[in-house]
VMD Tcl script that draws the C-alpha trace (Angstrom):
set ca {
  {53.50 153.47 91.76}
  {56.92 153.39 93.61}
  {57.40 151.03 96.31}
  {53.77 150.31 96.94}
  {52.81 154.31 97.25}
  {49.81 154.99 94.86}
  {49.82 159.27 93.77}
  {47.17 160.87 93.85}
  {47.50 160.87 89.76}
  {47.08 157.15 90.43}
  {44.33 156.69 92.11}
  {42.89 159.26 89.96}
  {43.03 157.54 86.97}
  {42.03 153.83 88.78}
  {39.44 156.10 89.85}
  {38.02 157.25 86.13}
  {38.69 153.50 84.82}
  {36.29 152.62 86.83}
  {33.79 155.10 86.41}
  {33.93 153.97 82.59}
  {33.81 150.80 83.06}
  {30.58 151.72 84.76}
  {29.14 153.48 82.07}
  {29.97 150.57 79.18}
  {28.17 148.42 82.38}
  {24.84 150.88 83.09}
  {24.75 151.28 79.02}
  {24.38 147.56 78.08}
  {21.53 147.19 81.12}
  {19.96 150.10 80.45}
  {19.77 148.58 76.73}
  {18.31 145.45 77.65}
  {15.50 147.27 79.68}
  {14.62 149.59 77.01}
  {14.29 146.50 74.50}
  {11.98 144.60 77.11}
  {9.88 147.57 77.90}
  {9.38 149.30 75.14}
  {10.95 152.46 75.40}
  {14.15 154.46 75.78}
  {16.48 156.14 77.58}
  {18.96 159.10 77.36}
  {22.09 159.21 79.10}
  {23.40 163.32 78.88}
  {25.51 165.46 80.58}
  {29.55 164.79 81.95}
  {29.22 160.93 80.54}
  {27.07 161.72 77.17}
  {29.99 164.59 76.15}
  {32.98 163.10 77.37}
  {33.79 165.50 80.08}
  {33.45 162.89 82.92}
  {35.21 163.67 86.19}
  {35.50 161.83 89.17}
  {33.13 163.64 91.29}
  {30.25 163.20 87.67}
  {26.87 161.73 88.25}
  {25.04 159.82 85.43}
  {22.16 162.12 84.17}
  {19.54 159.78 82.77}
  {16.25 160.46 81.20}
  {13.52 157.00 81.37}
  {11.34 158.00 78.14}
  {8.81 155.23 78.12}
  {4.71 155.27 78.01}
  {2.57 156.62 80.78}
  {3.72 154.90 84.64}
  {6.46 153.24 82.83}
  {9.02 156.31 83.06}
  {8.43 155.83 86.92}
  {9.31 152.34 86.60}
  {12.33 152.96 84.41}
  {13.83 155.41 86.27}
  {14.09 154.33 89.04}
  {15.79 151.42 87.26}
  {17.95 153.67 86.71}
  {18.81 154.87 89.85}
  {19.20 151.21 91.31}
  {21.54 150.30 88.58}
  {23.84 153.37 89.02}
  {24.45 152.72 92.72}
  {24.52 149.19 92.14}
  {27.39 150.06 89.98}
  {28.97 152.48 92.09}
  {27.81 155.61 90.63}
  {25.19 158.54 91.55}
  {22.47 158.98 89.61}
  {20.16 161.89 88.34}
  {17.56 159.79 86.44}
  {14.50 161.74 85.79}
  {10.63 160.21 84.34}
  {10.39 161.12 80.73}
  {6.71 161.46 81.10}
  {7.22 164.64 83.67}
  {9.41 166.38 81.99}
  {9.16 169.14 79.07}
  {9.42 168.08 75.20}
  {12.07 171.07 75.28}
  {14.20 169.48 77.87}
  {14.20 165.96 76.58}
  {14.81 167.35 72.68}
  {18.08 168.96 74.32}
  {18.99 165.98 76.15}
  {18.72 163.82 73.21}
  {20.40 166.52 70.96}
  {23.65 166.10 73.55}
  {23.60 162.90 74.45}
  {23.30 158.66 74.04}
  {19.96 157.75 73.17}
  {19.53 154.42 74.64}
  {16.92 151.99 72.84}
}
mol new
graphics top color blue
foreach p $ca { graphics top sphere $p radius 0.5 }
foreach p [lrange $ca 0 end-1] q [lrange $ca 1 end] { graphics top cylinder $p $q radius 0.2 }
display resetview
């Protein structure tokens, strides 16, 4: 930064700070959730693999019993926009055993 210009670079990288520090943030909640309900999650995608950009959302998979996926993901959701990010949280429970093997294959499994 010269003479109180930010670059684009700059802003950039404030940019993907932020976004991380967003992820270490949504992680530690989404932990204590899990703990007190019983179940897990999956974080996958950009922020599982380290390919984050700034435009990424945070792909989330609520694995708990029955109604509780419902409940967890859209804990989920709340807690990424609360934290400044855009979520794609989907219900364990209505999803495929396929899909959620894959997403736990590639990503943080959150329990």
């Amino acid at each position: 930064m010269a003479d109180g210009i930010v670059t684009l670079k700059e802003r950039h990288r404030r940019k993907m700070e932020r976004m991380e520090a967003a992820i270490v943030a949504i992680d530690a909640a989404l932990l204590a959730y899990a703990r007190e309900h019983g179940g897990r999650f999956i974080r996958f995608g950009s922020t599982a693999e380290g390919r984050m950009r700034d435009h990424s959302d945070v792909d989330i998979v609520a694995d708990f019993p029955g109604e509780g996926s419902l409940l967890a993901a859209g804990f989920a959701e709340d807690l990424c926009h609360a934290n400044g990010m855009t979520p794609d949280a989907q219900a364990g429970a209505y999803l495929s055993s396929t899909f959620k093997a894959e997403a736990e294959r590639r990503g943080v499994v959150i329990a």
